[in-house]
N, C-alpha and C positions, 0 to 999 in steps of 0.2 A: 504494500500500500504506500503510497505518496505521501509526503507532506499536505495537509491541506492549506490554501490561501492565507486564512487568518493567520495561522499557526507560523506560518513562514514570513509574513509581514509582521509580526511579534518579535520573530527575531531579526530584523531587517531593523526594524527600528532599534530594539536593545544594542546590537552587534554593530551596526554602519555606522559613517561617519553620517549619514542623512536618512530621509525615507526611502528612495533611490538608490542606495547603494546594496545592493543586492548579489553583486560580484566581488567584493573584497573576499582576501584569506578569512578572515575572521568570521566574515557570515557564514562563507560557507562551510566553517568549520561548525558551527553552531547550526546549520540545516543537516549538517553530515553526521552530525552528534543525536540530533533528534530522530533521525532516521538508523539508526544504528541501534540507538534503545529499543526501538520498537523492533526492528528485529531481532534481537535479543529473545525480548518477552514471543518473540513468535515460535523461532526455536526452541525455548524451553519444553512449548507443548506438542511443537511438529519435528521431533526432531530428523527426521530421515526425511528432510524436505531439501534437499541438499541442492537447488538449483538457488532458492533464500540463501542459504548459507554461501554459498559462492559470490552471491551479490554484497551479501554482508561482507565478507570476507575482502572484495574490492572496495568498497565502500570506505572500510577501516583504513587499506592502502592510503586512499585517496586524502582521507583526510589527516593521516601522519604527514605526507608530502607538503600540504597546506603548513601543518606546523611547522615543520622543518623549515619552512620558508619564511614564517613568520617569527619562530628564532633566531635563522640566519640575520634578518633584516632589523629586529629589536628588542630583546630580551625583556626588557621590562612588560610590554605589549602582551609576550608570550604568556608570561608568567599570571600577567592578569586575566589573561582569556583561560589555559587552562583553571584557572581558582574558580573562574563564574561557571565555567560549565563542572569543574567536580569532577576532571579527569585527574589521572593515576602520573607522575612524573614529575 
């Protein structure tokens, strides 16, 4: 399942530097986050759904690569976005 509209303009606003910014590292880390929990919670109950789990599994790539670039570029930045979202590192 998708993000839905609301939910992704919730984080657009939190995460951007405007309402519009909808492609920065940061958002998308934060849509990639939200989409990630969820499948999470999917697999818990499907576990042999393993085409989800492949997605999930690019997904997480995708949004390590975002970090890594938004450490590379400014650690304090970094530091604050993983705290808001309540990730591990």
């Amino acid at each position: 399942m998708s993000i839905s509209k609301e939910r992704k303009a919730e984080l657009v606003a939190e995460f951007g530097k405007d309402g519009a910014d909808s492609g920065s590292s940061a958002v998308q880390v934060a849509i990639l986050t939200d989409r990630i929990l969820y499948l999470t919670d999917h697999m818990k109950t499907h576990k042999k759904d393993f085409a989800s789990r492949r997605g999930l599994l690019k997904m997480v790539g995708q949004r390590r690569h975002h970090l890594d670039y938004i450490r590379k570029r400014n650690e304090a930045a970094y530091k604050d976005l993983i705290a808001k979202l309540g990730l591990r590192r």
